[in-house]
VEXMAR-850097 format. One record per residue (C-alpha): x negated, y negated, z negated; residue in three letters; residue number from 1. Coordinates in steps of 0.02 Angstrom, whole numbers, plus 50000, padded with zeros to 5 digits. Layout:
<rec><X>X</X><Y>Y</Y><Z>Z</Z><residuo>ALA</residuo><num>NUM</num></rec>
...
This chain:
<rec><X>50000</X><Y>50000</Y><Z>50000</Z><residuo>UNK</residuo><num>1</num></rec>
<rec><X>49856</X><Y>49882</Y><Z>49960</Z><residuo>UNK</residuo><num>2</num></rec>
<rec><X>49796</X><Y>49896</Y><Z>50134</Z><residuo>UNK</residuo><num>3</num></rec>
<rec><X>49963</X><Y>49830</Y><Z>50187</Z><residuo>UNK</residuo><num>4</num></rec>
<rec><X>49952</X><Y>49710</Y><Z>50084</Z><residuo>UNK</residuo><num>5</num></rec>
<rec><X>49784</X><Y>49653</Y><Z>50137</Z><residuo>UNK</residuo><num>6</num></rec>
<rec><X>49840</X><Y>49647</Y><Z>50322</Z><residuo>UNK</residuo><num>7</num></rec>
<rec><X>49989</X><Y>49543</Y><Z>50278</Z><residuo>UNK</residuo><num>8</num></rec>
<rec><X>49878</X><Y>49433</Y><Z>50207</Z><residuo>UNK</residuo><num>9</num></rec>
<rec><X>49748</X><Y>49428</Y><Z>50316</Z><residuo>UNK</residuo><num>10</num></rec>
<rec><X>49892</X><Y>49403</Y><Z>50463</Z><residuo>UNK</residuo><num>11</num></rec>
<rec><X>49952</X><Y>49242</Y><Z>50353</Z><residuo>UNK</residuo><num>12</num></rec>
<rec><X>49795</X><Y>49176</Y><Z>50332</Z><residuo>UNK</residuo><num>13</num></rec>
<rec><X>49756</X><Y>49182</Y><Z>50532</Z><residuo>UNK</residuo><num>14</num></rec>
<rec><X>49926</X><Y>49088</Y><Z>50562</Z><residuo>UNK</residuo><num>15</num></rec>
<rec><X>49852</X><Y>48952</Y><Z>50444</Z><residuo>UNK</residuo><num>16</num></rec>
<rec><X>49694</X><Y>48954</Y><Z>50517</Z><residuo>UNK</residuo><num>17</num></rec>
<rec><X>49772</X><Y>48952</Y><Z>50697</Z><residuo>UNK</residuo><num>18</num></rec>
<rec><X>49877</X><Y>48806</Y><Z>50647</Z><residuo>UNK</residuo><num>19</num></rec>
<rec><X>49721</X><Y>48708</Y><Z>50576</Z><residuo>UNK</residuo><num>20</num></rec>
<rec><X>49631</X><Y>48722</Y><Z>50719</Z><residuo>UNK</residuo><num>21</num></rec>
<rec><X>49794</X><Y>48686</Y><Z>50821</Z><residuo>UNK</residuo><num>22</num></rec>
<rec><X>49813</X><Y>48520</Y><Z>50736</Z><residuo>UNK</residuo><num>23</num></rec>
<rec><X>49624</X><Y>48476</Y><Z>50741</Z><residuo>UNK</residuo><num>24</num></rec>
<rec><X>49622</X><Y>48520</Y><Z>50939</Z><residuo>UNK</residuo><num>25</num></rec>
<rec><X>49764</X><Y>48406</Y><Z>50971</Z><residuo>UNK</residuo><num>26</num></rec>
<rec><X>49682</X><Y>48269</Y><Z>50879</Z><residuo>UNK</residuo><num>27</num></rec>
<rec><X>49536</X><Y>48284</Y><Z>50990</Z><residuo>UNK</residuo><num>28</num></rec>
<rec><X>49659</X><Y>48292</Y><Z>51160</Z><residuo>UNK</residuo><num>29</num></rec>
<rec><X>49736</X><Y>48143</Y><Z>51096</Z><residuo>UNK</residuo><num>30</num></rec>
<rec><X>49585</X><Y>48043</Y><Z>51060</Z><residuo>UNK</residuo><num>31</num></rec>
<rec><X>49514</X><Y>48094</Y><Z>51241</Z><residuo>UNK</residuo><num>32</num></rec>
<rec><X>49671</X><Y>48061</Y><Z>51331</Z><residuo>UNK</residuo><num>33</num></rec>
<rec><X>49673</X><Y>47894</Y><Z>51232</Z><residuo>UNK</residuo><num>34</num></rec>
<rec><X>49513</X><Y>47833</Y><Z>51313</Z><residuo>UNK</residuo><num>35</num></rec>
<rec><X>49544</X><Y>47899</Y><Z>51482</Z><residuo>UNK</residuo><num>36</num></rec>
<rec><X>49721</X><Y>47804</Y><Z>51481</Z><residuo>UNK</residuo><num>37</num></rec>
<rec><X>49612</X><Y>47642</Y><Z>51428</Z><residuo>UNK</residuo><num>38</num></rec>
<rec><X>49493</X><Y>47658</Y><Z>51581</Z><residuo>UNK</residuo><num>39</num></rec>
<rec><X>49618</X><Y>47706</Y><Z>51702</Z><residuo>UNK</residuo><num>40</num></rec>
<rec><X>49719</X><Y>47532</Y><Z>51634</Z><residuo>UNK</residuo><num>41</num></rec>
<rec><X>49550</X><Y>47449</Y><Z>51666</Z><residuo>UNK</residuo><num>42</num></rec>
<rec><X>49527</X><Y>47499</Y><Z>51830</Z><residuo>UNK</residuo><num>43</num></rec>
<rec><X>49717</X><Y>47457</Y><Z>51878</Z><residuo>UNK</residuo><num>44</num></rec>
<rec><X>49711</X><Y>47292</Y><Z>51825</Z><residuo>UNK</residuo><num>45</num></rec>
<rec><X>49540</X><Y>47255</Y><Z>51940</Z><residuo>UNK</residuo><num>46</num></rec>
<rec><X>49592</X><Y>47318</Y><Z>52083</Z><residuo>UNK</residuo><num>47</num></rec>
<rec><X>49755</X><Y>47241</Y><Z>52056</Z><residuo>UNK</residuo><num>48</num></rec>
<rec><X>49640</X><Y>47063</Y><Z>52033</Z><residuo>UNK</residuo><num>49</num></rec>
<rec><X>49544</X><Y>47113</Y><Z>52185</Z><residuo>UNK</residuo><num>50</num></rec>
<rec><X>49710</X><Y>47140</Y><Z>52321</Z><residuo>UNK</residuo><num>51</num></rec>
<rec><X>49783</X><Y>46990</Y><Z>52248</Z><residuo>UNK</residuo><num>52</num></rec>
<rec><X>49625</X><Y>46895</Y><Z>52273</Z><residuo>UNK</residuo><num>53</num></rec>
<rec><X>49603</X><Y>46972</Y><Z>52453</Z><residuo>UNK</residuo><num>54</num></rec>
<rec><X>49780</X><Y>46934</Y><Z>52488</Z><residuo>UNK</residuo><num>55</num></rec>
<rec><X>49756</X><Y>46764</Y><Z>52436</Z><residuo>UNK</residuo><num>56</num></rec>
<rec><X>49608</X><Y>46776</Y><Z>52558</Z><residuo>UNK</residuo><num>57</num></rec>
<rec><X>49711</X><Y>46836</Y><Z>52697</Z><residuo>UNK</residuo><num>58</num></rec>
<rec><X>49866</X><Y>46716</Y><Z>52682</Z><residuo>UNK</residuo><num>59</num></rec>
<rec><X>49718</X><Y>46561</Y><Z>52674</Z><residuo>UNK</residuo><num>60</num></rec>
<rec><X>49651</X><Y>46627</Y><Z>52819</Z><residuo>UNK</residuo><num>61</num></rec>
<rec><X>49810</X><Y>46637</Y><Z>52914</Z><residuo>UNK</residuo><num>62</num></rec>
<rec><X>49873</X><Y>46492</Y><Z>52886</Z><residuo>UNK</residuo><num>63</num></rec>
<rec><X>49731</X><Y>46408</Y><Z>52921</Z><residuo>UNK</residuo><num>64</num></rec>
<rec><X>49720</X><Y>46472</Y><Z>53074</Z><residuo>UNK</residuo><num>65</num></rec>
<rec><X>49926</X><Y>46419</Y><Z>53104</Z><residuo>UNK</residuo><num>66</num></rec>
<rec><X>49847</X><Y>46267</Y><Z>53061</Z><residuo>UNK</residuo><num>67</num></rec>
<rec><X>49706</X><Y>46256</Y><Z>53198</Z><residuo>UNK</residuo><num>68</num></rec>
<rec><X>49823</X><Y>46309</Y><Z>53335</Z><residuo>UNK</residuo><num>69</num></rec>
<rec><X>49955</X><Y>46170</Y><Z>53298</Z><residuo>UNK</residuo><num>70</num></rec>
<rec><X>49805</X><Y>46066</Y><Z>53285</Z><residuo>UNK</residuo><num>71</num></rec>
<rec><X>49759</X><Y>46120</Y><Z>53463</Z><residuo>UNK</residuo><num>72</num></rec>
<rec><X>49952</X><Y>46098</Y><Z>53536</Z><residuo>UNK</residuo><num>73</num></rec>
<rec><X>49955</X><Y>45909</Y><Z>53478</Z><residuo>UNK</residuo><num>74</num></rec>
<rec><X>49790</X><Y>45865</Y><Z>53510</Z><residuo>UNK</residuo><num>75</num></rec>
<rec><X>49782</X><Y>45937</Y><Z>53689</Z><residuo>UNK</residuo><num>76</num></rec>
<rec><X>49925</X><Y>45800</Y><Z>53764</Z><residuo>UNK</residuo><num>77</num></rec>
<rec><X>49805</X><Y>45657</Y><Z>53692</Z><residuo>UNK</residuo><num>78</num></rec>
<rec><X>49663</X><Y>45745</Y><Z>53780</Z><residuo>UNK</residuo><num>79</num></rec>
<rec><X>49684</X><Y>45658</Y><Z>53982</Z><residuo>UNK</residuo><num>80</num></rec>
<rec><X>49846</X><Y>45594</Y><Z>54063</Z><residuo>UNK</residuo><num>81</num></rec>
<rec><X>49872</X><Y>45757</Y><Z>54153</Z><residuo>UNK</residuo><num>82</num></rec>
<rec><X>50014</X><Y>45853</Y><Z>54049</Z><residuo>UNK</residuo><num>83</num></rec>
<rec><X>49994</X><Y>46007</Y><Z>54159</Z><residuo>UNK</residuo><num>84</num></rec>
<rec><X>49816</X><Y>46031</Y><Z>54137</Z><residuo>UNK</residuo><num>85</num></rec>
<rec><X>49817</X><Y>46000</Y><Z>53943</Z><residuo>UNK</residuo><num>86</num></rec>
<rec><X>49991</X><Y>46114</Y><Z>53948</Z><residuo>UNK</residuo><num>87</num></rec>
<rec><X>49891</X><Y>46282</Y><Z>54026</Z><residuo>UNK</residuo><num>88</num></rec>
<rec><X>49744</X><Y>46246</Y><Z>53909</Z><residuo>UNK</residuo><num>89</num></rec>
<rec><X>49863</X><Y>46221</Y><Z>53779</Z><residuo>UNK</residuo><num>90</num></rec>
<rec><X>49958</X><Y>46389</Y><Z>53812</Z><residuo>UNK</residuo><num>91</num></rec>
<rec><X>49796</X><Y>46495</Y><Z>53856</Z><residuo>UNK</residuo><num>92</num></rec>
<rec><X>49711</X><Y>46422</Y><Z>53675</Z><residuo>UNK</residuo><num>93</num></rec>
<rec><X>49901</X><Y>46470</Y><Z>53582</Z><residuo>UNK</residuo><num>94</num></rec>
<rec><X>49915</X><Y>46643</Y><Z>53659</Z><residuo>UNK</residuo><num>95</num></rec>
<rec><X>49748</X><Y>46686</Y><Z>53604</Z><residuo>UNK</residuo><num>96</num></rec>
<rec><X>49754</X><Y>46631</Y><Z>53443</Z><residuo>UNK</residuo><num>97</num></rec>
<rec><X>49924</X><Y>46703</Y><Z>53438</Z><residuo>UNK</residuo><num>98</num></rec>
<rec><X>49853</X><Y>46873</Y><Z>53482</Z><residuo>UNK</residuo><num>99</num></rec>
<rec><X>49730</X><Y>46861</Y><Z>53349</Z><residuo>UNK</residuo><num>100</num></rec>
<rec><X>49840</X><Y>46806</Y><Z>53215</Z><residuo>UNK</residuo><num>101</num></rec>
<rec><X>49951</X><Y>46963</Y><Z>53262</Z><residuo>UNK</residuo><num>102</num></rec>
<rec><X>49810</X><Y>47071</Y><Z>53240</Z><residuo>UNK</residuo><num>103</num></rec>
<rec><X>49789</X><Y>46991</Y><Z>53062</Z><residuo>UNK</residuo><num>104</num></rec>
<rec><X>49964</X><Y>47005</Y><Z>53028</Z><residuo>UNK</residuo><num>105</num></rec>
<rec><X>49995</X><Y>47206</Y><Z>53075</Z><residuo>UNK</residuo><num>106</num></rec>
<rec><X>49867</X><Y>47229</Y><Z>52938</Z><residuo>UNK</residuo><num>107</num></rec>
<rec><X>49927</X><Y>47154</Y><Z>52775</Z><residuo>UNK</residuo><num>108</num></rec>
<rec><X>50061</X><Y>47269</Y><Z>52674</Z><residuo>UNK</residuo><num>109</num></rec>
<rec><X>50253</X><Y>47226</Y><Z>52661</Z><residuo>UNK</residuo><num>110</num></rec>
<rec><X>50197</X><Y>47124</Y><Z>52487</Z><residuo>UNK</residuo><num>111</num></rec>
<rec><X>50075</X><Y>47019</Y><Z>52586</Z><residuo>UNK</residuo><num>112</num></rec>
<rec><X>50195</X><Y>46978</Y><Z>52736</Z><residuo>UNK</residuo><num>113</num></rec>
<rec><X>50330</X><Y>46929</Y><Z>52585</Z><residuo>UNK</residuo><num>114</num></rec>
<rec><X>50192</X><Y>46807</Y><Z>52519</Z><residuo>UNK</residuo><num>115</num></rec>
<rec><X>50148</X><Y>46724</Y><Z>52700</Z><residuo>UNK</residuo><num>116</num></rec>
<rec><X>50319</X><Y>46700</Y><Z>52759</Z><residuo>UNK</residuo><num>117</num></rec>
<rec><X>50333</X><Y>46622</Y><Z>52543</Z><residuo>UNK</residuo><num>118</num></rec>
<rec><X>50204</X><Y>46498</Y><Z>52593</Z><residuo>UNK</residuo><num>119</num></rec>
<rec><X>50224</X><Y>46463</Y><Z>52763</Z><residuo>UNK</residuo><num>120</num></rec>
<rec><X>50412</X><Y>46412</Y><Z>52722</Z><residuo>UNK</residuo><num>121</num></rec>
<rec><X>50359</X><Y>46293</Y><Z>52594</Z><residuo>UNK</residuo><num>122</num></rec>
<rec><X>50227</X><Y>46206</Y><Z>52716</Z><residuo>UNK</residuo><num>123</num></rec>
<rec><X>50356</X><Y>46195</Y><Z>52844</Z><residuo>UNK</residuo><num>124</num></rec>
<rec><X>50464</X><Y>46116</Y><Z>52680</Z><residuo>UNK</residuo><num>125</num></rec>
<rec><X>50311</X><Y>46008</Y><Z>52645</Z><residuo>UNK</residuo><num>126</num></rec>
<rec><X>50289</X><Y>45953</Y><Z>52838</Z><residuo>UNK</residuo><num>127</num></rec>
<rec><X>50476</X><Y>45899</Y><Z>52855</Z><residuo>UNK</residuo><num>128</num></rec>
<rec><X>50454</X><Y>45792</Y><Z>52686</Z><residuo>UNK</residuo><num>129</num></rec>
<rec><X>50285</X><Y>45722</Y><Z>52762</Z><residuo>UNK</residuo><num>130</num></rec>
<rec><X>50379</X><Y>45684</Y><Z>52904</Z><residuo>UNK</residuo><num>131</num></rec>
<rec><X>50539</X><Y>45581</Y><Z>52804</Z><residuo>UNK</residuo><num>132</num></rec>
């Protein structure tokens, strides 16, 4: 009977022990999941600074070159007294820059198309005040 007794107790003793080392390994899990949660948060929030400083970038970029081209379309009628001569250098200068600025375009995301059309509404609101 004693060695019943003995296994009974040795079998309660290794649920014990099993749940010690149970609670100690989840302390450990936790602590490592912990830190890797922290650098993973890290690492979101730069390369969430670095696309919103390349979109930033990008939208500059584009709108200055919307800027250069209606530059070029007022500028070119000052240029001689021949409108049809400025109007083809005009149009060639516009549909290449036009092409370019399409190639730009097709390559920001849905977010960064959101935040061009954003700011080229308000400088289309800013040019009609200018213009008041």
């Amino acid at each position: 009977m004693s060695d019943i007794g003995d296994s009974i107790k040795k079998l309660l003793l290794a649920g014990v022990g099993a749940a010690a080392i149970t609670v100690e390994k989840s302390k450990e899990l936790i602590d490592t999941l912990s830190v890797r949660g922290e650098e993973v948060a890290a690492q979101g929030k730069v390369m969430s600074e670095d696309l919103k400083r390349k979109l930033t970038e990008t939208i500059d970029r584009v709108t200055e070159q919307f800027r250069q081209m209606s530059e070029e379309a007022d500028g070119c009628d000052e240029c001689c007294d021949c409108d049809e001569c400025c109007d083809e250098e005009a149009q060639a200068h516009a549909t290449e820059h036009f092409n370019e600025l399409l190639l730009n375009f097709t390559a920001l995301t849905e977010e960064q198309r959101v935040q061009l059309y954003q700011r080229l509404s308000e400088m289309k609101g800013e040019e009609e005040e200018s213009e008041e």
